[in-house]
PDB file of N, CA, C, O and CB in Angstrom:
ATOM      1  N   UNK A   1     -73.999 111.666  79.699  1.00  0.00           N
ATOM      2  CA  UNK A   1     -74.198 110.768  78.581  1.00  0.00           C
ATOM      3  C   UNK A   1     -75.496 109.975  78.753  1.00  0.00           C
ATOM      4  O   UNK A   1     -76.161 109.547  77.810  1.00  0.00           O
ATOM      5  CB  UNK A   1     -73.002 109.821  78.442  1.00  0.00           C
ATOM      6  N   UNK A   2     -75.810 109.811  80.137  1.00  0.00           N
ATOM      7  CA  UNK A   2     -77.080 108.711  80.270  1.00  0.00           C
ATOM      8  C   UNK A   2     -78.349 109.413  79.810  1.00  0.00           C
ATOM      9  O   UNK A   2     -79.297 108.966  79.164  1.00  0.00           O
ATOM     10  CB  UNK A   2     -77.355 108.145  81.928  1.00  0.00           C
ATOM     11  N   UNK A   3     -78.114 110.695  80.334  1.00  0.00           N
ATOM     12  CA  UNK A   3     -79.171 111.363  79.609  1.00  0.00           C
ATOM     13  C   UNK A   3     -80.173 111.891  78.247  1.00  0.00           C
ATOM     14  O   UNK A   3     -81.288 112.323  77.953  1.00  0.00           O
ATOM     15  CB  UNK A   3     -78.923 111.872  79.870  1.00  0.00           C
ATOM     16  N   UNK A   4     -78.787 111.473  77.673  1.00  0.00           N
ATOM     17  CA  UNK A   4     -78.964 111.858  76.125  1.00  0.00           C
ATOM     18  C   UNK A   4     -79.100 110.431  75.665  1.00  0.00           C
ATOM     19  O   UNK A   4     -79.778 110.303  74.645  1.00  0.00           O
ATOM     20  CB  UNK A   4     -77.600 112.772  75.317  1.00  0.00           C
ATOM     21  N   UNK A   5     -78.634 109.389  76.163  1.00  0.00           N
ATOM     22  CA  UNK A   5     -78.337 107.735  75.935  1.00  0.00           C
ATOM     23  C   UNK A   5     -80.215 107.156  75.857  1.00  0.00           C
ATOM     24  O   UNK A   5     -80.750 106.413  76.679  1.00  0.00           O
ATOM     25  CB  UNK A   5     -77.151 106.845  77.759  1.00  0.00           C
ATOM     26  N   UNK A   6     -80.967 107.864  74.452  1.00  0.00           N
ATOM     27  CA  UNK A   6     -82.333 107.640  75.021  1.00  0.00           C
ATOM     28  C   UNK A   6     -83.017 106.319  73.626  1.00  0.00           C
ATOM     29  O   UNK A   6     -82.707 106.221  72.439  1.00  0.00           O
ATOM     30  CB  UNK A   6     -83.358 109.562  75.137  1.00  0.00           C
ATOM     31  N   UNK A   7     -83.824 105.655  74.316  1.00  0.00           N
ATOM     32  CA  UNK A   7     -84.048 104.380  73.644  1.00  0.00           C
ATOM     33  C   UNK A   7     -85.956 104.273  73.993  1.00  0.00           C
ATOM     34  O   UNK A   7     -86.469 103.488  74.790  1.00  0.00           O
ATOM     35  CB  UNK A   7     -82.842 102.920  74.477  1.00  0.00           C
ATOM     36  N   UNK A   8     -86.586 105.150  73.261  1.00  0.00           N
ATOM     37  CA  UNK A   8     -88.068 104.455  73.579  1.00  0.00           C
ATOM     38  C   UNK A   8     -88.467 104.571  72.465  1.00  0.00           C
ATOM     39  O   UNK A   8     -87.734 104.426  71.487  1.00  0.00           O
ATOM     40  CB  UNK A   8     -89.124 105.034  74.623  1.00  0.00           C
ATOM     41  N   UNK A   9     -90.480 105.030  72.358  1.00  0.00           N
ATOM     42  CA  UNK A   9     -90.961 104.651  70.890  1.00  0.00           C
ATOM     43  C   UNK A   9     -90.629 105.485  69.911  1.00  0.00           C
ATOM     44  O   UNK A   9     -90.679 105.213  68.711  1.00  0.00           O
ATOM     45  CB  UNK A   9     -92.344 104.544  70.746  1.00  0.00           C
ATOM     46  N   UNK A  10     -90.246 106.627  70.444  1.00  0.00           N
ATOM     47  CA  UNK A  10     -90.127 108.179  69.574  1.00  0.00           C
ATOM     48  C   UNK A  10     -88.562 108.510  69.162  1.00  0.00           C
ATOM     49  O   UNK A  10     -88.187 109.281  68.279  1.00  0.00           O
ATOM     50  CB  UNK A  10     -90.701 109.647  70.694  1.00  0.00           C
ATOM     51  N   UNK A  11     -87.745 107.697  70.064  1.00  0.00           N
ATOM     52  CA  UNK A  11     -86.207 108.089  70.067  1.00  0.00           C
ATOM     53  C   UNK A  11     -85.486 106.756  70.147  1.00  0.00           C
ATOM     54  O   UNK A  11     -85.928 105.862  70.868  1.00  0.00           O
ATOM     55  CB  UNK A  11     -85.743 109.105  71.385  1.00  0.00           C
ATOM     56  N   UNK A  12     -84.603 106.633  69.565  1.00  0.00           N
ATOM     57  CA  UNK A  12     -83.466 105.773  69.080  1.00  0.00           C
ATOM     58  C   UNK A  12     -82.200 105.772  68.984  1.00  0.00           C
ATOM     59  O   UNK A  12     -81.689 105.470  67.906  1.00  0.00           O
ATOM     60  CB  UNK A  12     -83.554 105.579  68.223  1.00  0.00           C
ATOM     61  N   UNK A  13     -81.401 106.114  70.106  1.00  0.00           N
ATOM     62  CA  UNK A  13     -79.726 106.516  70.180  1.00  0.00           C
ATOM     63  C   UNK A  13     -79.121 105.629  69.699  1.00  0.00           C
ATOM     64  O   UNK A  13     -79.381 104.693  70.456  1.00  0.00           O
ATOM     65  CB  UNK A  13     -79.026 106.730  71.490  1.00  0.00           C
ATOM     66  N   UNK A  14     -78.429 105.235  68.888  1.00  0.00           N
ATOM     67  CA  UNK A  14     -77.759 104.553  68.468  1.00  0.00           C
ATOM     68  C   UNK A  14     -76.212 104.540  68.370  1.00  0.00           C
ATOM     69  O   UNK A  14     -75.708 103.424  68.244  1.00  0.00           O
ATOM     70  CB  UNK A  14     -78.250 104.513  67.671  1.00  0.00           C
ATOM     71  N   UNK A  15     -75.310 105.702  68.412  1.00  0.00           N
ATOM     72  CA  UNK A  15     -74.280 105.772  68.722  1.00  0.00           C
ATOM     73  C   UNK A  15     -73.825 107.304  69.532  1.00  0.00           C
ATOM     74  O   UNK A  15     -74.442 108.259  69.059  1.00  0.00           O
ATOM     75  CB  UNK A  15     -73.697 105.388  67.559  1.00  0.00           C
ATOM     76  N   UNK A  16     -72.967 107.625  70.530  1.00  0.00           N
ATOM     77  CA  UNK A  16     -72.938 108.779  71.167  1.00  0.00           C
ATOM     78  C   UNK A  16     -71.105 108.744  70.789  1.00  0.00           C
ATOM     79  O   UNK A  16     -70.345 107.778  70.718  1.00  0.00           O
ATOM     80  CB  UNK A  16     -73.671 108.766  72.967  1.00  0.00           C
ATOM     81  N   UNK A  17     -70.856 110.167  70.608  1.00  0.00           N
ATOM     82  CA  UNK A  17     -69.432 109.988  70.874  1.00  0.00           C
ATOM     83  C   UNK A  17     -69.493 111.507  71.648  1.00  0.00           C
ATOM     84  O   UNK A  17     -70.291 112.445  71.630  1.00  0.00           O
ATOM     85  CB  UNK A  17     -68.273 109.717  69.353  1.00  0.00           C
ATOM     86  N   UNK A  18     -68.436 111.275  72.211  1.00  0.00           N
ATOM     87  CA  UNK A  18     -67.614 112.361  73.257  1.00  0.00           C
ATOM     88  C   UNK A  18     -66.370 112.833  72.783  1.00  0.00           C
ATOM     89  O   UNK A  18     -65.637 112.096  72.124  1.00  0.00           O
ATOM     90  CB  UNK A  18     -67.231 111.737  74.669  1.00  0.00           C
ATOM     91  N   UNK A  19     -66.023 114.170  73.101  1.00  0.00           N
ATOM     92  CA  UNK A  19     -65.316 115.073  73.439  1.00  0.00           C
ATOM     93  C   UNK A  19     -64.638 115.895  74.841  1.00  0.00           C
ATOM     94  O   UNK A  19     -65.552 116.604  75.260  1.00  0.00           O
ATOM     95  CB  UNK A  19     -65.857 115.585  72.892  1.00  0.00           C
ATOM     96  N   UNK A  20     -63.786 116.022  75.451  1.00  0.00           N
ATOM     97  CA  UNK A  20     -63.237 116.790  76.625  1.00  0.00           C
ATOM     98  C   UNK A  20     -62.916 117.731  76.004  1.00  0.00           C
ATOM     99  O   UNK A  20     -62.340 117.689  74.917  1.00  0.00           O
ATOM    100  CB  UNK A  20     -62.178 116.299  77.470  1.00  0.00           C
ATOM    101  N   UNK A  21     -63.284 118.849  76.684  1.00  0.00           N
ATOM    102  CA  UNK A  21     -62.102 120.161  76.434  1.00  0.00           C
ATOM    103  C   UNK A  21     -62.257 121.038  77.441  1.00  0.00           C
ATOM    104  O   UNK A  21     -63.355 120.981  77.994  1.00  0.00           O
ATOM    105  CB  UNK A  21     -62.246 121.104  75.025  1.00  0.00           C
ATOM    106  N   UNK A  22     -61.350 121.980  77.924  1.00  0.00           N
ATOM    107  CA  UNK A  22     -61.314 122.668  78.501  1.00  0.00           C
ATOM    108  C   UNK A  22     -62.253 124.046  78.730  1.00  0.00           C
ATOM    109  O   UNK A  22     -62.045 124.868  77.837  1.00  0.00           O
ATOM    110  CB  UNK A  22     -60.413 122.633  78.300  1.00  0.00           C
ATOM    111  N   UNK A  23     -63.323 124.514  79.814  1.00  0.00           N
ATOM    112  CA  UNK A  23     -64.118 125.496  79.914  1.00  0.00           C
ATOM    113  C   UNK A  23     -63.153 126.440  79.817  1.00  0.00           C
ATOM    114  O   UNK A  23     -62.012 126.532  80.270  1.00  0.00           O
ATOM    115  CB  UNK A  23     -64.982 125.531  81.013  1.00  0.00           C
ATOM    116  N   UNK A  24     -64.303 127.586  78.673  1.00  0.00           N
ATOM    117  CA  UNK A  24     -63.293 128.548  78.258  1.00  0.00           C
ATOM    118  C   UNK A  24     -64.683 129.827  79.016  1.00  0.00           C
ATOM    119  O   UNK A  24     -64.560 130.978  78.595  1.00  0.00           O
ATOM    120  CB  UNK A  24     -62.703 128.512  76.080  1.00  0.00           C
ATOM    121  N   UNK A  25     -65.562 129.643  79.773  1.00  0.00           N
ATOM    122  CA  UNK A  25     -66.548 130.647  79.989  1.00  0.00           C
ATOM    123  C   UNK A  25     -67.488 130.913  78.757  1.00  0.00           C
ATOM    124  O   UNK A  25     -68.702 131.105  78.807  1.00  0.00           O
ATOM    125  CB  UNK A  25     -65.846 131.901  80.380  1.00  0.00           C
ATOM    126  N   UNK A  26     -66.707 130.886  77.665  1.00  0.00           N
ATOM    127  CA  UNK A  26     -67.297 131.575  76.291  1.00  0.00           C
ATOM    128  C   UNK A  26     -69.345 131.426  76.823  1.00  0.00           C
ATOM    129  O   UNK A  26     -70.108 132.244  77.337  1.00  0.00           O
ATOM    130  CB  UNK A  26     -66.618 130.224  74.347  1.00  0.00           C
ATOM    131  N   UNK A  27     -69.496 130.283  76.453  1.00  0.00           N
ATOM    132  CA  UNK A  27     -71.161 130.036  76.707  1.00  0.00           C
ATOM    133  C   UNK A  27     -71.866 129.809  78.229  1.00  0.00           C
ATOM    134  O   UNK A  27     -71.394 129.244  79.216  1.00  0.00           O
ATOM    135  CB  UNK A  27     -71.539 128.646  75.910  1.00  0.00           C
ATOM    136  N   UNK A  28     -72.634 130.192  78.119  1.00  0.00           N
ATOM    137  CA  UNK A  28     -73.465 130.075  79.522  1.00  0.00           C
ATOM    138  C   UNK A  28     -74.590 128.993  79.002  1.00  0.00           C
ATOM    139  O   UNK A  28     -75.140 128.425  79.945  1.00  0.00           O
ATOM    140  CB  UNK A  28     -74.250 131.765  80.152  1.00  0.00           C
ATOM    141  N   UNK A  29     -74.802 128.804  78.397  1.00  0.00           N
ATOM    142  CA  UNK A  29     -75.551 127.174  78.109  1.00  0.00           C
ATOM    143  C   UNK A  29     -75.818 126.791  77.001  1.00  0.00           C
ATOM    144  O   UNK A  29     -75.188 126.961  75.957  1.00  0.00           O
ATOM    145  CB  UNK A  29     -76.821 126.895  78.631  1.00  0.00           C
ATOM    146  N   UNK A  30     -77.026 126.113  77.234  1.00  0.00           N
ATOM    147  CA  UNK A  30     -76.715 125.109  75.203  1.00  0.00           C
ATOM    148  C   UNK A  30     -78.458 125.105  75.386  1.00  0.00           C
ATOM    149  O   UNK A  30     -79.038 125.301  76.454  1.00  0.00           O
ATOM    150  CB  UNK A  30     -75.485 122.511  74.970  1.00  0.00           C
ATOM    151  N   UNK A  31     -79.213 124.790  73.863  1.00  0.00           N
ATOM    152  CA  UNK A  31     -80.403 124.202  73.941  1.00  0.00           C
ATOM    153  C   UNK A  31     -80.733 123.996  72.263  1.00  0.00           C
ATOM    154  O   UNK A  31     -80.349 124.488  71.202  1.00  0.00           O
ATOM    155  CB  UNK A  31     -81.484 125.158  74.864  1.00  0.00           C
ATOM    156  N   UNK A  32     -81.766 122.870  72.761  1.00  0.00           N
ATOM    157  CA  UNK A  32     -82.212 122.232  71.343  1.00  0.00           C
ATOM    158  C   UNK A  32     -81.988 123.093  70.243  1.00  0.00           C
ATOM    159  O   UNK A  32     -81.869 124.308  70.403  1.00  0.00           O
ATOM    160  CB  UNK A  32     -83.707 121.876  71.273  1.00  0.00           C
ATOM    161  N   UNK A  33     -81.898 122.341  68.728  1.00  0.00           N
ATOM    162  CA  UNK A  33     -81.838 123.227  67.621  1.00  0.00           C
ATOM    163  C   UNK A  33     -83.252 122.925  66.917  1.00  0.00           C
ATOM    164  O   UNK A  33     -83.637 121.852  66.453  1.00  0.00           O
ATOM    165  CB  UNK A  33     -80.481 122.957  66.653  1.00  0.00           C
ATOM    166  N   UNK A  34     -83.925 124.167  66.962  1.00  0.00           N
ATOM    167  CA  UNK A  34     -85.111 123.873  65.935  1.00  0.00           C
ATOM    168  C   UNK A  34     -85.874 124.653  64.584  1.00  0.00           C
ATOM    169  O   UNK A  34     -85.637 125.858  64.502  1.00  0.00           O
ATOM    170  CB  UNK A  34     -86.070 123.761  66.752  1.00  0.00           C
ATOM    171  N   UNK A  35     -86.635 124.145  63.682  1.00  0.00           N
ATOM    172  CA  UNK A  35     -86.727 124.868  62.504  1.00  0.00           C
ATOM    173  C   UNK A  35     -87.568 126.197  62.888  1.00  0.00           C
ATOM    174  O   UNK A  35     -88.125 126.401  63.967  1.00  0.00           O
ATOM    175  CB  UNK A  35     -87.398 123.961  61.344  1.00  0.00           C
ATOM    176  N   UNK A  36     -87.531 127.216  61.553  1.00  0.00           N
ATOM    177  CA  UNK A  36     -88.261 128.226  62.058  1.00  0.00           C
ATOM    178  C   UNK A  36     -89.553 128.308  62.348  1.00  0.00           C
ATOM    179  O   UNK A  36     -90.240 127.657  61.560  1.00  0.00           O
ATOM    180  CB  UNK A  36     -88.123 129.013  61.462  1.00  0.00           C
ATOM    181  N   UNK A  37     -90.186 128.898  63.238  1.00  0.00           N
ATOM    182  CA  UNK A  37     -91.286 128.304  63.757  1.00  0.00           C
ATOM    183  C   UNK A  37     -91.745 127.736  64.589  1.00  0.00           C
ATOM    184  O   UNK A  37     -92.869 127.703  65.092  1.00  0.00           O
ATOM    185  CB  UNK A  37     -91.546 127.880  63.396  1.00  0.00           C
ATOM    186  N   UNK A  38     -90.606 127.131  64.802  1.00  0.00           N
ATOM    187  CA  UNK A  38     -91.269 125.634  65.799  1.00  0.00           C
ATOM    188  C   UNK A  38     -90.424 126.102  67.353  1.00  0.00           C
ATOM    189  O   UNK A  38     -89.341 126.685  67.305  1.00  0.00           O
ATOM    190  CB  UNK A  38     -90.472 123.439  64.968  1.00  0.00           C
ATOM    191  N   UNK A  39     -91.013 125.795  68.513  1.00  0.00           N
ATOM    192  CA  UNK A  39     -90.380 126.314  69.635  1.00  0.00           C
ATOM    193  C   UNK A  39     -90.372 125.516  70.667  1.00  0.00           C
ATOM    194  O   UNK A  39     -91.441 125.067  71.079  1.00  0.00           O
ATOM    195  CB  UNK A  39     -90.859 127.415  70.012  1.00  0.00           C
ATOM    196  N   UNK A  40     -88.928 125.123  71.400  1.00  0.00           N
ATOM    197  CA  UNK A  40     -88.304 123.892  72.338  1.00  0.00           C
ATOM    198  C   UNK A  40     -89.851 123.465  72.939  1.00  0.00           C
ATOM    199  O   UNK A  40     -90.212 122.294  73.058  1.00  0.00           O
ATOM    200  CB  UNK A  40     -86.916 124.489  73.812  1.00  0.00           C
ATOM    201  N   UNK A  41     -90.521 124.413  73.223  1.00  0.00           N
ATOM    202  CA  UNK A  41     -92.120 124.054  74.142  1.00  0.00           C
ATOM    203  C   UNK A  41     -92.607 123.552  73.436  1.00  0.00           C
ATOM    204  O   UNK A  41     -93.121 122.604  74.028  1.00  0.00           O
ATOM    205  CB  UNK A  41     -93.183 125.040  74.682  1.00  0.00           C
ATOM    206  N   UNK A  42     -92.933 123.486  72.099  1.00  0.00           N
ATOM    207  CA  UNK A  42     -94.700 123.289  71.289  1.00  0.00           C
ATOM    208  C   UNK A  42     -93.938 121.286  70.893  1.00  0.00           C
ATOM    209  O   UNK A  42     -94.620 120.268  71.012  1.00  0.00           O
ATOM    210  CB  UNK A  42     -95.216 125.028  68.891  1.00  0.00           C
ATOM    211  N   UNK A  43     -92.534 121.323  70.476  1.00  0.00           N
ATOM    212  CA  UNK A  43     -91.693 119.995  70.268  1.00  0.00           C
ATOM    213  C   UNK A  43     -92.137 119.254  71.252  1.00  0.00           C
ATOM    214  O   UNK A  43     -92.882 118.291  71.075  1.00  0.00           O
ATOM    215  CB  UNK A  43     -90.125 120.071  70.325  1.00  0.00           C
ATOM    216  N   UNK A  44     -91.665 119.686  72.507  1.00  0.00           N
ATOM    217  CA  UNK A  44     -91.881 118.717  73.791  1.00  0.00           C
ATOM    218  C   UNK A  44     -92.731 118.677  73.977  1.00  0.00           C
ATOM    219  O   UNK A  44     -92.848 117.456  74.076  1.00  0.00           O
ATOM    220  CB  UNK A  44     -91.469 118.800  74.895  1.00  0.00           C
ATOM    221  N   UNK A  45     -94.374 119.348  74.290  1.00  0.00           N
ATOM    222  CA  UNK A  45     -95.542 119.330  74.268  1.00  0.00           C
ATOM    223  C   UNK A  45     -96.017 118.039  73.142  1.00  0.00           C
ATOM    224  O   UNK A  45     -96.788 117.139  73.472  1.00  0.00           O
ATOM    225  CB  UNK A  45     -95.946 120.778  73.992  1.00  0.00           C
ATOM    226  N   UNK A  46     -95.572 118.125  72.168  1.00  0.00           N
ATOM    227  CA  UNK A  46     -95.904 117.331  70.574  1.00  0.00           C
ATOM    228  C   UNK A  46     -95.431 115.487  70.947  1.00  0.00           C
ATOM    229  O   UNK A  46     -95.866 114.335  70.939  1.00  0.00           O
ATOM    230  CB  UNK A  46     -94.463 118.244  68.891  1.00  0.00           C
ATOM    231  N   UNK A  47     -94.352 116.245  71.212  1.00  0.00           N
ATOM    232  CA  UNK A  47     -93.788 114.639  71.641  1.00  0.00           C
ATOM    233  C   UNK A  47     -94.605 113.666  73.104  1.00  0.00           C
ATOM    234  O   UNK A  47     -95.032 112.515  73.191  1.00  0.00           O
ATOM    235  CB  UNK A  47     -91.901 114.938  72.178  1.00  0.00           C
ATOM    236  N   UNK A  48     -94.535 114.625  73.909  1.00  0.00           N
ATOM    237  CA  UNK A  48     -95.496 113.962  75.312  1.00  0.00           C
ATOM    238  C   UNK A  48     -96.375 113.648  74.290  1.00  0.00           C
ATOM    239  O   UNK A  48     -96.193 112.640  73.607  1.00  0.00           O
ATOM    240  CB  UNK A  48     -96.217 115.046  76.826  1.00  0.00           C
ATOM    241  N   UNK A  49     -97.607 114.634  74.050  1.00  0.00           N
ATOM    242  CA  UNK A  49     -98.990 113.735  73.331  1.00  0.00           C
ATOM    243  C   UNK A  49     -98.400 112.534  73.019  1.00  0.00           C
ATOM    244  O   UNK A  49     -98.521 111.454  73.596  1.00  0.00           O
ATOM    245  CB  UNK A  49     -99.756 114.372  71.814  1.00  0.00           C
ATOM    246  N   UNK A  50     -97.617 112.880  71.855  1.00  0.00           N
ATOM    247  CA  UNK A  50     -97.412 111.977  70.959  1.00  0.00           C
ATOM    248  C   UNK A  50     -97.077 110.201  71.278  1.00  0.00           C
ATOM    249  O   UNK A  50     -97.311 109.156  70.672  1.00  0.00           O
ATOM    250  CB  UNK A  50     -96.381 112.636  70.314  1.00  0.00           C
ATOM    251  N   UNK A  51     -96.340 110.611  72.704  1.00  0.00           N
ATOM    252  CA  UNK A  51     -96.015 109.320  73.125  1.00  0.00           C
ATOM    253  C   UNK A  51     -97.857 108.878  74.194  1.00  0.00           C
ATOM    254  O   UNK A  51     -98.169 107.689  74.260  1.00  0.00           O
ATOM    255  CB  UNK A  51     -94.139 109.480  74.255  1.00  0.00           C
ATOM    256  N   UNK A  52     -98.614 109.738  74.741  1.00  0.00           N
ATOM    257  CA  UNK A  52     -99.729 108.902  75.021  1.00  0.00           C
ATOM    258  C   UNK A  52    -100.607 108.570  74.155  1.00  0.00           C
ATOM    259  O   UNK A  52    -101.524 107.797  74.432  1.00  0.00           O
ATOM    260  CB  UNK A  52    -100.363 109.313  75.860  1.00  0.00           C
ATOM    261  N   UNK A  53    -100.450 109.096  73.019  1.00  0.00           N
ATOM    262  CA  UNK A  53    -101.064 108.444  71.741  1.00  0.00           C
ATOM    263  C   UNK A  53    -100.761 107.340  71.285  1.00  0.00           C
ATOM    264  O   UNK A  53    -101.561 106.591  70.723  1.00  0.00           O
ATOM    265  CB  UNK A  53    -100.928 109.059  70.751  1.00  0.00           C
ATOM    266  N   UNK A  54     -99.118 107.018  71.545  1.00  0.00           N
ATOM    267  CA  UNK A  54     -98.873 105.726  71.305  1.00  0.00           C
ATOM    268  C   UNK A  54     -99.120 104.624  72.083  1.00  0.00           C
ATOM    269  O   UNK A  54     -98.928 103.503  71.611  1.00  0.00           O
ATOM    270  CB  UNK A  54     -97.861 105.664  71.092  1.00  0.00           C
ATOM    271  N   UNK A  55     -99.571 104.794  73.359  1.00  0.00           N
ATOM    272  CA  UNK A  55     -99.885 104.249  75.007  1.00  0.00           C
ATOM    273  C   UNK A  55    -100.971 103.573  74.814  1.00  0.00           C
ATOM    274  O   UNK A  55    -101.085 102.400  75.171  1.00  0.00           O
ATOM    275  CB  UNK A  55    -100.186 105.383  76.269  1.00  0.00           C
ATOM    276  N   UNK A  56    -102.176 104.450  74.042  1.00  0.00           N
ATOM    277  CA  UNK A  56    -103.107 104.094  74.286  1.00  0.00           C
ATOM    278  C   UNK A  56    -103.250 103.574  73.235  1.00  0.00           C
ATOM    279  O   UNK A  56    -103.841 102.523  73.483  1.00  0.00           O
ATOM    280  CB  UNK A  56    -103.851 104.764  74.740  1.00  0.00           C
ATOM    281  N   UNK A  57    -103.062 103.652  72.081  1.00  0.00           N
ATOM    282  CA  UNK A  57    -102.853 102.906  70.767  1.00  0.00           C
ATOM    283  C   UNK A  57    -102.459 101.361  71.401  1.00  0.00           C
ATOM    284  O   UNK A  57    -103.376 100.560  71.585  1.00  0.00           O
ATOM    285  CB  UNK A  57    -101.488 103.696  69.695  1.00  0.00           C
ATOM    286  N   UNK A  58    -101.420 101.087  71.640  1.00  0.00           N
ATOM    287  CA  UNK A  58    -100.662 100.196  71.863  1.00  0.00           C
ATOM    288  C   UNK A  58    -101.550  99.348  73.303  1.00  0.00           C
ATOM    289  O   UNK A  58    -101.476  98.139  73.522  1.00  0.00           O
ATOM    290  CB  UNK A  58     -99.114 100.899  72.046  1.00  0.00           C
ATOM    291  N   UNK A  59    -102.260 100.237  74.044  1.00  0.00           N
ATOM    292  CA  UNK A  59    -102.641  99.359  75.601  1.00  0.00           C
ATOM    293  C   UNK A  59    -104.207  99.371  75.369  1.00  0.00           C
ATOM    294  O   UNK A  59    -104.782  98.646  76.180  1.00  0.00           O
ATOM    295  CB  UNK A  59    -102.119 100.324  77.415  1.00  0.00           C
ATOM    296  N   UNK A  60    -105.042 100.008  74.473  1.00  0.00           N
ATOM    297  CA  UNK A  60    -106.543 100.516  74.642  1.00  0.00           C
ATOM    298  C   UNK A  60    -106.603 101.732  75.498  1.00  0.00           C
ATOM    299  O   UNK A  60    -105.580 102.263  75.930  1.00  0.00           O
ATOM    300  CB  UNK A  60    -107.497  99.405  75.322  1.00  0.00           C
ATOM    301  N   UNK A  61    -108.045 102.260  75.791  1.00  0.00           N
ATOM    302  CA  UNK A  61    -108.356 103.209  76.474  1.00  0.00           C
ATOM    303  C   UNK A  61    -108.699 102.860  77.971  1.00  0.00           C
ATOM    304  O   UNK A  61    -109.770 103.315  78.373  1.00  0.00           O
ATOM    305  CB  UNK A  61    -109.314 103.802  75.800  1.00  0.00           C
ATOM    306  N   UNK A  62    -108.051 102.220  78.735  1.00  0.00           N
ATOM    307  CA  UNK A  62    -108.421 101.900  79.951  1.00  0.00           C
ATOM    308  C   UNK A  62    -108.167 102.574  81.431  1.00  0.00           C
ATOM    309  O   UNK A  62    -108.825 102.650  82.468  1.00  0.00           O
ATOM    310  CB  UNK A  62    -108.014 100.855  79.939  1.00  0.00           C
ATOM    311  N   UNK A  63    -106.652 103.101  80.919  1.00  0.00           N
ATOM    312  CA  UNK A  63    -106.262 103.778  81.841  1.00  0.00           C
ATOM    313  C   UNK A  63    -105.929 105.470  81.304  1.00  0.00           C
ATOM    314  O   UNK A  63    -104.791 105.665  80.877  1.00  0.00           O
ATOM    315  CB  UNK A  63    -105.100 102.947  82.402  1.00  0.00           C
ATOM    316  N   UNK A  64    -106.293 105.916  81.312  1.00  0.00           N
ATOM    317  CA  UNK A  64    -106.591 107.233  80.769  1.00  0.00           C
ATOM    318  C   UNK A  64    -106.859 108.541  82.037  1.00  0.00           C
ATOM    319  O   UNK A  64    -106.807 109.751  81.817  1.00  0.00           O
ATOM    320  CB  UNK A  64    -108.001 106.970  79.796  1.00  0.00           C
ATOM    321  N   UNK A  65    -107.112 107.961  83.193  1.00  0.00           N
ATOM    322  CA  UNK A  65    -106.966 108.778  83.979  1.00  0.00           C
ATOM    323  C   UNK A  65    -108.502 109.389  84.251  1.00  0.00           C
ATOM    324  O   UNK A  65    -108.519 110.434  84.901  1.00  0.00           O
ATOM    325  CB  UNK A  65    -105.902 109.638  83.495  1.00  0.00           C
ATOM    326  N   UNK A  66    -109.752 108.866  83.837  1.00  0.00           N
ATOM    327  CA  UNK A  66    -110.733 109.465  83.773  1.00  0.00           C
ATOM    328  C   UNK A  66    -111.937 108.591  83.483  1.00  0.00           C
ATOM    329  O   UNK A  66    -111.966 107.397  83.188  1.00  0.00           O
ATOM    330  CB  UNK A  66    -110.506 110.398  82.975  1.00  0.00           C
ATOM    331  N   UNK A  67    -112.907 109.448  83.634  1.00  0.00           N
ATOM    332  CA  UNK A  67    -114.478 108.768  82.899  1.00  0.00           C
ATOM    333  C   UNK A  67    -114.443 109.176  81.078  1.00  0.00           C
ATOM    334  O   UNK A  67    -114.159 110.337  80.786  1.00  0.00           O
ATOM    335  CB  UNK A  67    -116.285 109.844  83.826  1.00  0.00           C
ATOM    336  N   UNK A  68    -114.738 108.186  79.963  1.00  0.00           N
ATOM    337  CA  UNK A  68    -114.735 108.331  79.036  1.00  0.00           C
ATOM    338  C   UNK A  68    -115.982 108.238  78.280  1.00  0.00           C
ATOM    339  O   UNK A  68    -116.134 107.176  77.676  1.00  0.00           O
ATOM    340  CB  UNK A  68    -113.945 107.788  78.814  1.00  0.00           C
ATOM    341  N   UNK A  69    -117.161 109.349  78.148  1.00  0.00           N
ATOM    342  CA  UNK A  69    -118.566 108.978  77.961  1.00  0.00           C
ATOM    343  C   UNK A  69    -118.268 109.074  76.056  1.00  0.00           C
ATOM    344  O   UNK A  69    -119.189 108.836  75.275  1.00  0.00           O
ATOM    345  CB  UNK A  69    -119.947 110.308  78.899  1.00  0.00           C
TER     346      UNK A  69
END
């Protein structure tokens, strides 16, 4: 639950509910649902930028990791 329990600039959990049930084998795992086109990589890629775009928006260009000519 803590994992999914996510609260920063891009994401906003606001209520989680749960379920128990019993493993039936049926699935061997789970992953994001996304539109056609779009792929779990290019999302998460989009979102990282997206959140140092908001970093530096929000702090200036100071720490950036580099020389900025």
């Amino acid at each position: 639950m803590e994992a999914v329990n996510i609260k920063n600039t891009l994401i906003n959990v606001t209520d989680l509910e749960k379920e128990y049930f019993t493993p039936t084998g049926e699935y061997e795992s789970f992953f994001k649902l996304v539109n056609d086109g779009e792929t779990d990589e290019g999302l998460d890629t989009a979102a990282d930028l997206l959140k140092v775009l908001i970093h530096v928006s929000k702090n200036g260009f100071y720490d950036l990791g580099g020389k900025i000519d």
